[in-house]
C-alpha positions in Angstrom: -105.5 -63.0 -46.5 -103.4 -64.1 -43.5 -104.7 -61.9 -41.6 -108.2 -62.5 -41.9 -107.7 -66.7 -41.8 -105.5 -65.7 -38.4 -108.8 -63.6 -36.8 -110.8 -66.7 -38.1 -109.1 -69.0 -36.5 -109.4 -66.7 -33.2 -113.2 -66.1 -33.1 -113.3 -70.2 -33.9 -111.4 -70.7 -31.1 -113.3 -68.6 -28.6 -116.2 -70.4 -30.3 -115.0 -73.6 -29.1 -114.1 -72.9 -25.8 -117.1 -71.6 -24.9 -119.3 -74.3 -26.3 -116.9 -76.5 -24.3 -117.7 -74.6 -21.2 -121.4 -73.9 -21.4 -122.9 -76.3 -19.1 -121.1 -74.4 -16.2 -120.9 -70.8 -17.2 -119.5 -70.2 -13.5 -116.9 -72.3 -14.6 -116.1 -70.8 -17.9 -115.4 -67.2 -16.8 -113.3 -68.3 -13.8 -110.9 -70.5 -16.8 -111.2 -67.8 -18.8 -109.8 -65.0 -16.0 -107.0 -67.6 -14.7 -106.1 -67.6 -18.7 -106.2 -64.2 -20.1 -104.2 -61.4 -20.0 -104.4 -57.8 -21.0 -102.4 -54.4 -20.4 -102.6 -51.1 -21.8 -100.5 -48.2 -22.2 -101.4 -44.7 -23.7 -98.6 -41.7 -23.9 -99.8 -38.2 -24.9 -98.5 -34.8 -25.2 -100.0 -31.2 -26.5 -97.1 -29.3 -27.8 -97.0 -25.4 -26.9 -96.1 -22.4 -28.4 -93.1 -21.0 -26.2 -91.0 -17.8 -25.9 -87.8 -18.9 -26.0 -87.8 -21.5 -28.7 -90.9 -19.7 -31.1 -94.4 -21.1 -32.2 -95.0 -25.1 -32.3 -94.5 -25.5 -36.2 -96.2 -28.8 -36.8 -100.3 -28.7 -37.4 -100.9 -31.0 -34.8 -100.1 -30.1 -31.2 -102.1 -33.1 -29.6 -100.7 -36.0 -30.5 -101.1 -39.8 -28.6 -100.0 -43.5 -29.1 -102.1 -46.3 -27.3 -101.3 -49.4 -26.9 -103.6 -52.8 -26.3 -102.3 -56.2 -25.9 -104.1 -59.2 -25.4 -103.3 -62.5 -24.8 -104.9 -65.6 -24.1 -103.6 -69.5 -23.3 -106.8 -71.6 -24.6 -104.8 -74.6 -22.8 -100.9 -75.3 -21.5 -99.6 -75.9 -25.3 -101.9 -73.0 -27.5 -102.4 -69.1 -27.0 -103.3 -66.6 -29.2 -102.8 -62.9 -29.0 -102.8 -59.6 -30.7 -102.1 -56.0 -30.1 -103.9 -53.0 -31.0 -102.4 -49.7 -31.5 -103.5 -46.4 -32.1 -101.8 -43.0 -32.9 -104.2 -40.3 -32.9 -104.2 -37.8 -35.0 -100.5 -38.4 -35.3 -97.4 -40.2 -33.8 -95.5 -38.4 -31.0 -92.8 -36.1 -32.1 -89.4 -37.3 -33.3 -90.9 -40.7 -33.8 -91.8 -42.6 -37.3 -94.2 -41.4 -39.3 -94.9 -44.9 -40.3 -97.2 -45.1 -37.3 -99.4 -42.4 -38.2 -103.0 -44.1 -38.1 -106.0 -43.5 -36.0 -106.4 -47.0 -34.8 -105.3 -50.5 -36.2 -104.6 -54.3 -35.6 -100.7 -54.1 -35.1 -99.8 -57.5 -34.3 -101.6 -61.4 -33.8 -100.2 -64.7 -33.1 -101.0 -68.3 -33.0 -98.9 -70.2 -30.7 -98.5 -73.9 -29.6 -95.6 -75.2 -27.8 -95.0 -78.8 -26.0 -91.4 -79.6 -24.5 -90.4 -80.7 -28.2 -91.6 -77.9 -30.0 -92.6 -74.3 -30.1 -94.6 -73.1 -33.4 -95.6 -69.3 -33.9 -97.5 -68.3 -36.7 -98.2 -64.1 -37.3 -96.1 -61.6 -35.4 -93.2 -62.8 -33.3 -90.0 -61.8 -31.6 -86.6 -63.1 -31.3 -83.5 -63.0 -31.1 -80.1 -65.0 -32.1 -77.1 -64.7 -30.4 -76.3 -61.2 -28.5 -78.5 -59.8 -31.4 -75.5 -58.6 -33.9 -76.7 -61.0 -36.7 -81.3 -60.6 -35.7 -83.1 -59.3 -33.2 -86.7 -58.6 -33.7 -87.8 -56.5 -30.9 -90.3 -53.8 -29.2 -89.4 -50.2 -27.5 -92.4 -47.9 -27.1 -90.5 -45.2 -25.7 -88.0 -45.2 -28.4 -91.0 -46.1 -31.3 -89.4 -48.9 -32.3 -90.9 -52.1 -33.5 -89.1 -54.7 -35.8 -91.6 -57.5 -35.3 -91.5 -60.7 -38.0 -94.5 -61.6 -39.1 -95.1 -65.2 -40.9 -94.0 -68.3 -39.1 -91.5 -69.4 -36.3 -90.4 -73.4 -35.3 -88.3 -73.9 -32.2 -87.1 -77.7 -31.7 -85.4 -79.4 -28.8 -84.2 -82.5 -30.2 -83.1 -82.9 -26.6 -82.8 -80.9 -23.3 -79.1 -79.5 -24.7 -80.2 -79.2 -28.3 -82.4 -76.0 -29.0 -83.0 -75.3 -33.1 -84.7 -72.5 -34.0 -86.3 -71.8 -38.0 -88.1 -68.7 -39.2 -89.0 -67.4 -41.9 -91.0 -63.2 -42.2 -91.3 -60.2 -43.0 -90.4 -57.3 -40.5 -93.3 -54.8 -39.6 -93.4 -51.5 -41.5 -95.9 -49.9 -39.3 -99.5 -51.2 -40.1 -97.8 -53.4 -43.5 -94.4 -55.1 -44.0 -91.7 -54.7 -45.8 -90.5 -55.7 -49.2 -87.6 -58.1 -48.4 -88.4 -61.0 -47.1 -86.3 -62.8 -43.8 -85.5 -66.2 -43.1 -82.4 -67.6 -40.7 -82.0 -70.6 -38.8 -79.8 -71.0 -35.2 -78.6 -73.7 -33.9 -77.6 -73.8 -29.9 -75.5 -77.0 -28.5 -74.8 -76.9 -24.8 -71.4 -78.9 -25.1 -70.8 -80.0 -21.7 -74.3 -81.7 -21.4 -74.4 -83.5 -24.6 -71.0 -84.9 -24.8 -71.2 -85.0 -20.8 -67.6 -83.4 -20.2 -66.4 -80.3 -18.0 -69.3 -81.6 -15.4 -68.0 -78.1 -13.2 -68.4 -75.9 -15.8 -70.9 -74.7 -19.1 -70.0 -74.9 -23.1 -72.6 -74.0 -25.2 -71.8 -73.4 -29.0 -74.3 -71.2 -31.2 -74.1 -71.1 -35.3 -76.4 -69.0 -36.8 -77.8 -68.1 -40.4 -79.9 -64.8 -41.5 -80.8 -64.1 -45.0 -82.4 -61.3 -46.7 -83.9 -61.0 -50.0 -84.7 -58.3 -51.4 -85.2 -57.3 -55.1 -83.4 -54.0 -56.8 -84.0 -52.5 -59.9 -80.6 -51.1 -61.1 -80.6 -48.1 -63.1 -79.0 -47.5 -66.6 -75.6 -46.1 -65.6 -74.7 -49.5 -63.4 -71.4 -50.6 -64.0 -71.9 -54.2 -62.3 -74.5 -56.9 -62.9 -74.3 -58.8 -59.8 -76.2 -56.5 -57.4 -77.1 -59.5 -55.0 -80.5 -59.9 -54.5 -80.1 -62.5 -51.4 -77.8 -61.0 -49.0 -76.4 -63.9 -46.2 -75.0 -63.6 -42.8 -73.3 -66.0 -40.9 -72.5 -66.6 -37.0 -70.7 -68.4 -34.2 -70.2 -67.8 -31.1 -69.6 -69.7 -27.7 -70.4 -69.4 -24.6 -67.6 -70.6 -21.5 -68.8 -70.1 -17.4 -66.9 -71.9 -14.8 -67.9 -71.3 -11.1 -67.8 -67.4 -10.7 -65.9 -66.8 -14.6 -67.8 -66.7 -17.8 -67.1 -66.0 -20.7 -68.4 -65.4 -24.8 -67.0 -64.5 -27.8 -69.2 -64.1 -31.1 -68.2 -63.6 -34.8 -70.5 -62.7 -37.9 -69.5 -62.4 -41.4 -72.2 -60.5 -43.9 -71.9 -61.1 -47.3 -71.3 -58.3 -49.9 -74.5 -55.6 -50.8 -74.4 -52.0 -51.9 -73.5 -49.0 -49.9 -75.5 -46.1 -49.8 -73.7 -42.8 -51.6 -74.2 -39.7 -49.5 -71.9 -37.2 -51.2 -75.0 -35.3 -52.3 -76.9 -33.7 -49.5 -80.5 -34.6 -49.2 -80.2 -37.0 -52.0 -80.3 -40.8 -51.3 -78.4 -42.9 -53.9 -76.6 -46.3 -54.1 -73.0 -46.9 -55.3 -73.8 -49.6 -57.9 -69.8 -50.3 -58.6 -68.6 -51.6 -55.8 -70.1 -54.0 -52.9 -69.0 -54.7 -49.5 -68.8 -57.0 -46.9 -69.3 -56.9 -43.4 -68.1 -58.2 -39.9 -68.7 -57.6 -36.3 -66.4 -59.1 -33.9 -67.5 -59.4 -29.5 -65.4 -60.7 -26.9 -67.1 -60.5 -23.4 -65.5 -61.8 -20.0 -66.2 -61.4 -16.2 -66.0 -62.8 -13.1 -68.2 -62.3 -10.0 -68.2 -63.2 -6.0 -70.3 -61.9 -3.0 -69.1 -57.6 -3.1 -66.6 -57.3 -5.8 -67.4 -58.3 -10.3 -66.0 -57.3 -12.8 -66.9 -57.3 -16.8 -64.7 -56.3 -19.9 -66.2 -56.1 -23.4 -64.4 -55.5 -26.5 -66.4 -55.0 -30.2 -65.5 -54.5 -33.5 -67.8 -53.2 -35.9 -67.5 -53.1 -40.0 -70.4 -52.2 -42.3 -72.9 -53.8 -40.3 -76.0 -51.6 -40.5 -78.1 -53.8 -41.7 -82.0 -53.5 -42.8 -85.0 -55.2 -44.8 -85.0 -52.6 -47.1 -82.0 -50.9 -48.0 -82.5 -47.5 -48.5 -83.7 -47.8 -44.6 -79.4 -47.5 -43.9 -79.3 -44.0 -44.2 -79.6 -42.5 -41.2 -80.6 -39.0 -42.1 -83.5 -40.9 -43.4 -84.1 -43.4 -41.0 -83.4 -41.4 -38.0 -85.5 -44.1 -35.7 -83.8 -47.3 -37.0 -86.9 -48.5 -38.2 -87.2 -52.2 -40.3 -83.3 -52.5 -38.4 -82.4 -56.3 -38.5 -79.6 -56.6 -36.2 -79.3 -54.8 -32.7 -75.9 -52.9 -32.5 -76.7 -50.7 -29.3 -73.7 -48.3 -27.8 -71.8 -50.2 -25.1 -71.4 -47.3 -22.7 -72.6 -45.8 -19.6 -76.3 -45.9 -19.2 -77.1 -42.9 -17.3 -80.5 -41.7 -15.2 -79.4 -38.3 -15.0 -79.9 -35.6 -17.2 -77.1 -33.3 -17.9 -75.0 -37.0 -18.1 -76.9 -37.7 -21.0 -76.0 -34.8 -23.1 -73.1 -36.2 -24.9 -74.0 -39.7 -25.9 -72.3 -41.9 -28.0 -74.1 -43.8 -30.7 -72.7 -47.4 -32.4 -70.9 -46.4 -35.2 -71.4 -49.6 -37.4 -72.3 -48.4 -41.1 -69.8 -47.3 -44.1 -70.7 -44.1 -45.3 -69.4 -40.6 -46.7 -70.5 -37.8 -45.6 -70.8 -34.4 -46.2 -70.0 -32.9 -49.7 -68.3 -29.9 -49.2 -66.0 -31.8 -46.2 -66.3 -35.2 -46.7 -64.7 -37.6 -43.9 -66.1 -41.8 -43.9 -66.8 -43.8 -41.2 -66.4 -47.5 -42.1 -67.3 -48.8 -38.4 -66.3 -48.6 -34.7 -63.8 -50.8 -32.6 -63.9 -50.2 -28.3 -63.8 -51.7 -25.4 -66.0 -51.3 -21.8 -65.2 -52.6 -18.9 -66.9 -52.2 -15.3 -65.6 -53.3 -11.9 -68.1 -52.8 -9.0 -67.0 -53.3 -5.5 -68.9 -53.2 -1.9 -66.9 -51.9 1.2 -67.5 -53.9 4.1 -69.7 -52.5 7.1 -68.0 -51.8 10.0 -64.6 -51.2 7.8 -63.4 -47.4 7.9 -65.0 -46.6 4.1 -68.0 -49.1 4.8 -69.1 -47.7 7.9 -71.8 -48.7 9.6 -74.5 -49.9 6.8 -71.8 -50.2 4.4 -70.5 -48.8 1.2 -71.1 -49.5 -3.1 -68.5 -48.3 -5.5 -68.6 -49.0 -9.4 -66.0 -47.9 -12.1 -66.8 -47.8 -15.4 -64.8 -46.9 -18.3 -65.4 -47.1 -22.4 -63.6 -45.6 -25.4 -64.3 -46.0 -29.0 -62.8 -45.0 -32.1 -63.7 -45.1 -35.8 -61.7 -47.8 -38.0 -58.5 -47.2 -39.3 -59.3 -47.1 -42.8 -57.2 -46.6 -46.2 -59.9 -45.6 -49.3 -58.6 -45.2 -52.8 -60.3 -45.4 -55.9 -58.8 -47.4 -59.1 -59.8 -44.5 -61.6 -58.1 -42.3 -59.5 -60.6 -39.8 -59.0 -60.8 -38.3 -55.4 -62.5 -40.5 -53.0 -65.8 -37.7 -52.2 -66.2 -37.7 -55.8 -66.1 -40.9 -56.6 -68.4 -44.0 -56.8 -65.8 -46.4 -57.6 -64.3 -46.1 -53.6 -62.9 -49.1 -52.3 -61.4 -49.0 -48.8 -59.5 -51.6 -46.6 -59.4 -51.7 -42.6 -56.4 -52.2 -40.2 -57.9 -55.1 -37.9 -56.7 -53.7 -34.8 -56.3 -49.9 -33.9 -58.0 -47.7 -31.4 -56.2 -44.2 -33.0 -58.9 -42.6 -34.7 -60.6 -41.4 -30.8 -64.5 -41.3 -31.2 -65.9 -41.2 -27.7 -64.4 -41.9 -24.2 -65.7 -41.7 -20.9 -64.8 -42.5 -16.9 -67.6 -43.0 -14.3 -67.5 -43.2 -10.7 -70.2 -43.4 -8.5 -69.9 -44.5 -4.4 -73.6 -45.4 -3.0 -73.7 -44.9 0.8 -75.9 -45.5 3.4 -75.8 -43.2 6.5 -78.5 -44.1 8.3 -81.9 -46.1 8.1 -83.5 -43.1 6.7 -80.5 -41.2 4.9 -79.2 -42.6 2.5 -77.1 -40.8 -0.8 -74.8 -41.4 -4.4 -72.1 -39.9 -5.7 -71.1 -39.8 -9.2 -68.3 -38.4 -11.4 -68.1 -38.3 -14.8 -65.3 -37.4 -17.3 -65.6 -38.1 -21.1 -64.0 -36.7 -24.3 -66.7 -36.8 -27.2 -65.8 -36.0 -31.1 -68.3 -34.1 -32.3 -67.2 -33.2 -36.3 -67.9 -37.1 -36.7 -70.2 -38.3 -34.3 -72.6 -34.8 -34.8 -71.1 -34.6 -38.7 -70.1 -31.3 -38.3 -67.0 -31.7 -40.4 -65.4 -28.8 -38.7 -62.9 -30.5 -36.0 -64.7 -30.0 -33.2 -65.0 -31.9 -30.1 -65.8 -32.0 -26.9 -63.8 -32.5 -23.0 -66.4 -32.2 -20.5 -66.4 -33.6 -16.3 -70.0 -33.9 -14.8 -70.7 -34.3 -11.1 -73.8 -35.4 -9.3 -75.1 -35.3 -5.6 -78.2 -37.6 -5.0 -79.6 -38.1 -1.5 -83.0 -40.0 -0.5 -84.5 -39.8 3.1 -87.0 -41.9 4.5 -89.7 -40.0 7.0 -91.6 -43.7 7.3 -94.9 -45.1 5.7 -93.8 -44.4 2.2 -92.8 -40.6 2.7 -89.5 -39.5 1.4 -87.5 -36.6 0.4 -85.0 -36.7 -2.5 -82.9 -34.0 -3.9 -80.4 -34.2 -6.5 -77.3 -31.7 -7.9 -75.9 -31.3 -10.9 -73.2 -29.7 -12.6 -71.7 -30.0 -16.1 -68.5 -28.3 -17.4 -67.0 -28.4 -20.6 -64.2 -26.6 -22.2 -66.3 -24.7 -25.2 -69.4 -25.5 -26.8 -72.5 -25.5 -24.7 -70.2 -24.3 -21.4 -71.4 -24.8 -18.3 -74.7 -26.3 -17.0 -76.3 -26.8 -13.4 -79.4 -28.8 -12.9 -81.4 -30.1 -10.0 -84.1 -32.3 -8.7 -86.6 -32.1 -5.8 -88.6 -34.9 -5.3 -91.4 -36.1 -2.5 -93.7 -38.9 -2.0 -96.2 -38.9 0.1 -96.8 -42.3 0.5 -95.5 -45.5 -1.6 -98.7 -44.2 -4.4 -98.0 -40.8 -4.8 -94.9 -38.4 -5.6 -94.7 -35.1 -7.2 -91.2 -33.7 -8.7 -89.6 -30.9 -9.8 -86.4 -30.4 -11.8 -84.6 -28.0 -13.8 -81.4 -28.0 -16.0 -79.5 -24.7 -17.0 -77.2 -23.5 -19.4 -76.0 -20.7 -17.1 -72.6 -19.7 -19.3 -73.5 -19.0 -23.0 -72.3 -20.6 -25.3 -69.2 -19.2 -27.6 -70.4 -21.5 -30.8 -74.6 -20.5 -29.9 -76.7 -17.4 -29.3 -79.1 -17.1 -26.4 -78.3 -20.6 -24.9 -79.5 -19.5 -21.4 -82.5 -21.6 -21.4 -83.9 -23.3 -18.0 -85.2 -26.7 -19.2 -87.9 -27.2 -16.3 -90.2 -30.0 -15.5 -93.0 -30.3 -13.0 -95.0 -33.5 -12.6 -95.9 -36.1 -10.6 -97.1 -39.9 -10.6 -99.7 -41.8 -8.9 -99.4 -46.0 -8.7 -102.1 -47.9 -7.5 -101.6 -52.0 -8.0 -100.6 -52.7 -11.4 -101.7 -49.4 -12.8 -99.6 -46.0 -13.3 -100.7 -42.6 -14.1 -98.2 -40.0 -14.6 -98.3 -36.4 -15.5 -95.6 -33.3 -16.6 -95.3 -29.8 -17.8 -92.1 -28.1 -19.1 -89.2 -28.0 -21.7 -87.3 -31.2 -23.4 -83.9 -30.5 -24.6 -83.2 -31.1 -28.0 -80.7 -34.2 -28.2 -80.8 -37.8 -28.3 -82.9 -39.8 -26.6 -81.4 -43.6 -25.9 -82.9 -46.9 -24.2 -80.4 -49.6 -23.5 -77.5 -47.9 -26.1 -80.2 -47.5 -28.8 -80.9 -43.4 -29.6 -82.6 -41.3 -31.8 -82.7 -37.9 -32.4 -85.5 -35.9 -30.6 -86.1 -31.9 -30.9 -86.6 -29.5 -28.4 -90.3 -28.7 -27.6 -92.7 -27.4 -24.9 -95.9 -29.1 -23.4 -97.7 -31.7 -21.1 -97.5 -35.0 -21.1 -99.7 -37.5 -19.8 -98.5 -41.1 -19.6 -101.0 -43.9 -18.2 -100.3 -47.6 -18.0 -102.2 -50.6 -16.4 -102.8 -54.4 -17.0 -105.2 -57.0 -15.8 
């Protein structure tokens, strides 16, 4: 019903501004170009039998999602817009099966804004805080979309007052989901309303999040207070004076089940006990002209947090779809390919698992930190044009946790587990990693970077292999660009990874060359050249040829070879993705 009085009120709309416009068609259509906006973006791939890792298993090998978003401002205060989305005759590989539909209306919206106000009805996205308490949000290439849909008010009671209401239900693919989400946040900049610390900035945020969700308990519950109407609740502050700033945020989640994963392939709830959760972030920096630095410290504790519960476990939910909160990995981001082989993941979620060697994680605590530094031309590590330096270090490690159950039967047995946390300790080692790269310029045309990478990952938790297994590995990585002039260039990238067992030792490589600013074709290959002592046949080349062509505002890309099977992460956010051969054809454009 919403949605068919939301396309009504579109086509009445269009109605009206064309009956407005009539006498001077000329007129019309020049408003109506200056006012609308479009893009499209379509990603396909046909999946192929191959040699070395057997016959494509799935019935379809030709799969595509398309995107189509519209938008249009019928004056300065109200717009309207929608998105169509197709995914033909399925969704790519590795992403949600919740998408699987020929073609659909995804998203509208009804929009009208003044300084004072800002009212969305439909779809919308947003965001409070960092994101650890909501964050509604879109990423195509990771097939995520946690869109609200029902109604959005943002009121500036003045220009250092900004209060934000909504109330939805996140997108489950083409429907929604059952619980329902409502929140309000509240953002005060300090200095400006109580007109104090005129040199610097104080903004103060509070937020709220509810969801409500029903459960139906089964016979066996012990307790009779499963909460229906889980709350969350934050503050956080914001401090930047001159070239410092600073933020710290806290958020406290009241109590709701856990899932119980003791049995494999089985997804339960423990209906005896309920938990609470918390996430703690500190972030400071400071910056001038060639030198900044940033540190970052989080603490997680049972923070995965969905619309629907059973969406928590992750075996189930590999995609982190109907996800309220955003909890991304604060590490390394890295372009190049054997660096992203061992990732690292947010641990924020309380679970055991594994029945036959069960280990819990009740949530992560780490710090980041990145310094980045320019050596002055003409100095004697500048050089002539100068030289970029960055340092970047992270390391995370589950919570120090104590479990114990009052009926004293042994914790992977039991439903009746209750745990408590040490606040601070870094002892149970997760991930850590140290980065180093040195841009340099040699010449107008020449020009290269230089990165190292060392990093310690724990496999038997972060992979749950439950065997004590982990992994030491360094990576280095050559990268040099030149410049032949009127948009014809050269690149050519090394890499090597080492590690002490596991996959061993990989080399990979890039050749790329443009032939002018539009058009560039590439070649790259990563190798597994020492076989593994854990695998057999591990000698796989994981090639790629493709190329792109760019021409204003639209994109058409093209490449055949091998994906390794891994994660996949944009911005600290991963899923899992399989290895598979084929071409893929990626074309994107707007108007």
């Amino acid at each position: 019903m919403i949605k068919k009085s939301l396309l009504l009120c579109c086509s009445m709309l269009a109605f009206f501004v064309f009956s407005q416009n009539k006498t001077n068609t000329n007129t019309f259509f020049q408003d109506f170009k200056n006012s609308f906006t479009a893009s499209y973006e379509s990603n396909s791939q046909w999946y192929l039998n191959d040699s070395k890792f057997g016959d494509f298993e799935e019935e379809e090998h030709l799969r595509s999602t398309n995107f189509l978003r519209l938008d249009y401002s019928v004056s300065n205060q109200f717009s309207v817009g929608a998105q169509l989305e197709s995914y033909a005759p399925e969704n790519l590989l590795n992403n949600s099966k919740l998408y699987n539909k020929d073609f659909g209306l995804a998203t509208y919206y009804l929009r009208f804004a003044t300084k004072k106000i800002d009212i969305t009805l439909g779809y919308f996205y947003e965001q409070f805080g960092s994101g650890l308490i909501l964050r509604a949000w879109e990423d195509r290439a990771l097939g995520i979309n946690t869109a609200l849909r029902g109604a959005r008010l943002i009121y500036y009671p003045s220009n250092s007052i900004k209060i934000t209401t909504l109330f939805g239900k996140q997108r489950k693919g083409f429907e929604v989901s059952d619980g329902d989400i409502f929140g309000v946040d509240t953002e005060i900049d300090v200095s400006s309303t109580f007109n104090i610390l005129s040199s610097s900035s104080l903004v103060l945020g509070l937020s709220y999040v509810g969801k409500n969700e029903s459960y139906l308990k089964s016979d066996e519950s012990i307790i009779n207070d499963i909460p229906v109407l889980v709350n969350a609740f934050s503050a956080r502050l914001d401090y930047t004076h001159q070239n410092f700033y600073t933020n710290v945020e806290y958020i406290e989640k009241s109590k709701d089940l856990r899932l119980n994963n003791i049995i494999p392939n089985i997804i339960t709830f423990s209906e005896n006990e309920t938990f609470k959760g918390n996430a703690l972030s500190w972030t400071a920096g400071y910056s001038q002209k060639g030198f900044g630095v940033s540190y970052n410290f989080r603490r997680l504790e049972n923070m995965r947090w969905f619309s629907e519960r059973i969406q928590a476990n992750a075996n189930n939910n590999p995609t982190n779809q109907l996800s309220i909160n955003y909890l991304p990995a604060l590490s390394k981001q890295h372009d190049y390919t054997l660096a992203n082989i061992y990732l690292y993941q947010s641990q924020p979620g309380l679970f055991i698992e594994n029945y036959e060697y069960p280990f819990i994680k009740a949530g992560e605590i780490g710090q980041f930190i990145d310094v980045f530094f320019n050596m002055k031309k003409g100095s004697l590590l500048g050089g002539k044009y100068g030289t970029k330096a960055n340092i970047n270090m992270s390391y995370w490690a589950n919570l120090a946790s104590d479990y114990s159950d009052p009926t004293g039967i042994p914790y992977f047995l039991s439903d009746n587990l209750t745990y408590e946390t040490e606040f601070i300790n870094f002892k149970n080692k997760l991930y850590s990693d140290l980065n180093l790269e040195v841009r340099k310029k040699w010449s107008k045309q020449l020009k290269s970077i230089f990165t190292f990478i060392n990093l310690y990952y724990n496999k038997s938790v972060l992979e749950s292999k439950a065997d004590n297994s982990s992994v030491r590995s360094w990576i280095g990585v050559v990268d040099g660009t030149y410049k032949f002039g009127k948009g014809k260039s050269l690149r050519l990238e090394l890499q090597h990874l080492s590690t002490n067992d596991d996959a061993r030792n990989w080399m990979g490589g890039t050749v790329e060359y443009f032939f002018n600013s539009n058009f560039g074709i590439y070649i790259n290959d990563s190798y597994n050249y020492e076989e593994s002592k854990i695998e057999q046949d591990t000698k796989i080349h994981f090639f790629n040829i493709g190329g792109s062509y760019t021409k204003g505002a639209s994109r058409f890309a093209v490449n055949y070879g091998r994906q390794r099977g891994g994660l996949l992460c944009v911005g600290g956010i991963c899923r899992p993705v399989s290895q598979n051969t084929g071409v893929t054809v990626n074309f994107t454009t707007a108007f």
